[in-house]
DSSP file (Angstrom, degrees, kcal/mol; ACC not computed):
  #  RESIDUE AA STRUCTURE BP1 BP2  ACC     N-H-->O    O-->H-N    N-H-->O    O-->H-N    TCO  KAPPA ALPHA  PHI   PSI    X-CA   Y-CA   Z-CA
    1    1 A X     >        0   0    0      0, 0.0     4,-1.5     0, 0.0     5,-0.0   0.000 360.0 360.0 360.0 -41.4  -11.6   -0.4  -25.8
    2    2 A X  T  4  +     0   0    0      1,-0.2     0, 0.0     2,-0.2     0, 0.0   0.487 360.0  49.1 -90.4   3.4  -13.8   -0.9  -22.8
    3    3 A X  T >> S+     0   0    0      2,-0.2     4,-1.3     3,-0.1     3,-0.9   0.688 107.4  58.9 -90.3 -39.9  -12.9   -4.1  -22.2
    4    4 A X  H 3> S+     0   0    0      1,-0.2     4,-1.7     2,-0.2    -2,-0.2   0.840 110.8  47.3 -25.5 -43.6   -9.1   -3.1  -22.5
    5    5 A X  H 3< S+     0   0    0     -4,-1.5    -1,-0.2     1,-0.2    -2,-0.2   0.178 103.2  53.2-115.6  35.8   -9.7   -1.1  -20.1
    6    6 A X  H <> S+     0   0    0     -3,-0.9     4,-0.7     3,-0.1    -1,-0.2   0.367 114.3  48.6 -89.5 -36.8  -11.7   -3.2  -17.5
    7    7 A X  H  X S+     0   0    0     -4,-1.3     4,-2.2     3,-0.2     5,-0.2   0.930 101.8  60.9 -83.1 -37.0   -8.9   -5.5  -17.6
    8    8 A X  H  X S+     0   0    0     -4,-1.7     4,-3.6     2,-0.2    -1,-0.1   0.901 111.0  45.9 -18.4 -69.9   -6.5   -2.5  -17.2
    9    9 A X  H >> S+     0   0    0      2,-0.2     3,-3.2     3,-0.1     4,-0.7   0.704 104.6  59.8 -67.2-105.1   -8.4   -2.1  -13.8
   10   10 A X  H >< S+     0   0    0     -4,-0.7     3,-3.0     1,-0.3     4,-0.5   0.138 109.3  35.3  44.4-114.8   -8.3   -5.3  -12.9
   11   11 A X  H 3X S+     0   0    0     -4,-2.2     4,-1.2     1,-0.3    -1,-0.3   0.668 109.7  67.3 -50.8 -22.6   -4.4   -6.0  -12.7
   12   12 A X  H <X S+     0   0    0     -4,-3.6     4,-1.5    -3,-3.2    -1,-0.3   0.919  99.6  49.8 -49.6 -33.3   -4.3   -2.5  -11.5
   13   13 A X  H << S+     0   0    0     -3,-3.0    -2,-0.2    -4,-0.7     4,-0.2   0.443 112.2  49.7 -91.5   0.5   -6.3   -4.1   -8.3
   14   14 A X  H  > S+     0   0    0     -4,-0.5     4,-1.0     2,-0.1    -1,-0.2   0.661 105.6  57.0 -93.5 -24.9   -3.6   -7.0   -8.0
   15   15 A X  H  X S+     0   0    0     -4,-1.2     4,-0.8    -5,-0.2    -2,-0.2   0.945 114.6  31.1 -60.5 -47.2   -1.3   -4.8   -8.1
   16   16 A X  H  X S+     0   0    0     -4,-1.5     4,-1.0     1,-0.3     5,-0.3   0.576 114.3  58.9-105.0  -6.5   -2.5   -2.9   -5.1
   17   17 A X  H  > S+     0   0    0     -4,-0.2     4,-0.5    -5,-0.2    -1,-0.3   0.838 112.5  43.8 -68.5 -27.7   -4.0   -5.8   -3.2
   18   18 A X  H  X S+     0   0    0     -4,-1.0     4,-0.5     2,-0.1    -2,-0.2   0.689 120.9  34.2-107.7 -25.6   -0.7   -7.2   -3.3
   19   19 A X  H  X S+     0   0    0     -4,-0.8     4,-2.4    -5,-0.1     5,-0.3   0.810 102.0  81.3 -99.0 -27.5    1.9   -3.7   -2.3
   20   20 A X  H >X S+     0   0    0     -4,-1.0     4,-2.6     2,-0.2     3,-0.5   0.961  93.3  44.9 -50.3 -56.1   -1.0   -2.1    0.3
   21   21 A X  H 3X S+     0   0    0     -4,-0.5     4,-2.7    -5,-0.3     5,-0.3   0.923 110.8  50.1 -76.6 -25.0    0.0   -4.4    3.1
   22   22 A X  H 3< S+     0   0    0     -4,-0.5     4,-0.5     2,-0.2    -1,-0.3   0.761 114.6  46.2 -67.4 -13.9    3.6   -3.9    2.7
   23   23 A X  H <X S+     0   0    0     -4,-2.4     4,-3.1    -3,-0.5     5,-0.4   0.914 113.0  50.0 -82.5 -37.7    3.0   -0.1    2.7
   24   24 A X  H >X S+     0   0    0     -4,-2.6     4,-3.7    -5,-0.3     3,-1.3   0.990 112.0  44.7 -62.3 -52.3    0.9   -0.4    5.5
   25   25 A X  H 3X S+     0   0    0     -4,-2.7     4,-2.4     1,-0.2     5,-0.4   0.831 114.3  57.6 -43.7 -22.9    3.4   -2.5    7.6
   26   26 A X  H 3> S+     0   0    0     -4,-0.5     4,-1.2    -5,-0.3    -1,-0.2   0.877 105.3  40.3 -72.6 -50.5    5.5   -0.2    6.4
   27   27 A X  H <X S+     0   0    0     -4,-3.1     4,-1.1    -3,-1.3    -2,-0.2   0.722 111.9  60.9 -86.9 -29.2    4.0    3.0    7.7
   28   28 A X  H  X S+     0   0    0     -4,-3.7     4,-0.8    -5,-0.4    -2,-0.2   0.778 105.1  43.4 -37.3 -47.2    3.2    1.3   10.8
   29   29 A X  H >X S+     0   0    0     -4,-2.4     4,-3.0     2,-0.2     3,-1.2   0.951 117.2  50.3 -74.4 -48.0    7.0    0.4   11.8
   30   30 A X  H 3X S+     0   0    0     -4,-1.2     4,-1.9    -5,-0.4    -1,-0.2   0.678 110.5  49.2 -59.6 -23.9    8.0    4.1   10.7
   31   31 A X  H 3X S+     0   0    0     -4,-1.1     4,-2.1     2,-0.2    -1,-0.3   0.781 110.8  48.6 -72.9 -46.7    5.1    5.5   12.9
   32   32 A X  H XX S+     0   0    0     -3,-1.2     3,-1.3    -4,-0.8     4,-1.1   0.999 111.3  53.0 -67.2 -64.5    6.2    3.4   16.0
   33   33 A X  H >X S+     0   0    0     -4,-3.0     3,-1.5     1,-0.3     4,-1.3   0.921 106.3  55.1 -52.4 -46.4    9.6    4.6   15.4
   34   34 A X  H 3X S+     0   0    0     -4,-1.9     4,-0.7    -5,-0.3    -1,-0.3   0.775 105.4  44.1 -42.2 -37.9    8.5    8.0   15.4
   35   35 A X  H <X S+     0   0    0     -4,-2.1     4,-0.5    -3,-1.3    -1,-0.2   0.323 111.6  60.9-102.7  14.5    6.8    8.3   18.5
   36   36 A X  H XX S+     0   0    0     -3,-1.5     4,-1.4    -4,-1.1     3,-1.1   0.870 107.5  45.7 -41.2 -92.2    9.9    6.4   20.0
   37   37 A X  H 3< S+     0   0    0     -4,-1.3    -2,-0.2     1,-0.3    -3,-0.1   0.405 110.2  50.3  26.1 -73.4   11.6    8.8   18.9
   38   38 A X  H 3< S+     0   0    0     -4,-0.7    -1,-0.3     2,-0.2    -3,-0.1   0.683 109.4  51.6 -66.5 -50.2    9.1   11.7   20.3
   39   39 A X  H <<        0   0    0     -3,-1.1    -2,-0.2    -4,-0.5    -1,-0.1   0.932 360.0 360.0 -81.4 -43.8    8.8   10.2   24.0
   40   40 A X     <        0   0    0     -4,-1.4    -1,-0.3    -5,-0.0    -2,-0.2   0.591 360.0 360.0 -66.6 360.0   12.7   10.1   24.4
């Protein structure tokens, strides 16, 4: 059971090593557009 769930964690933390930098790029452009946005 605890080794299920060690591995469980595990591919959870490929998962989010691998989608964290598209969210971050992600929240980055949408943030720039926003304060485009803001200054016009």
């Amino acid at each position: 059971m605890l080794a299920a769930f060690n591995t469980h964690i595990k591919v959870m933390m490929n998962i989010h090593i691998r989608i964290l930098p598209v969210t971050l790029i992600w929240v980055l452009r949408y943030a720039l557009v926003w304060l485009r946005g803001s200054r016009l």
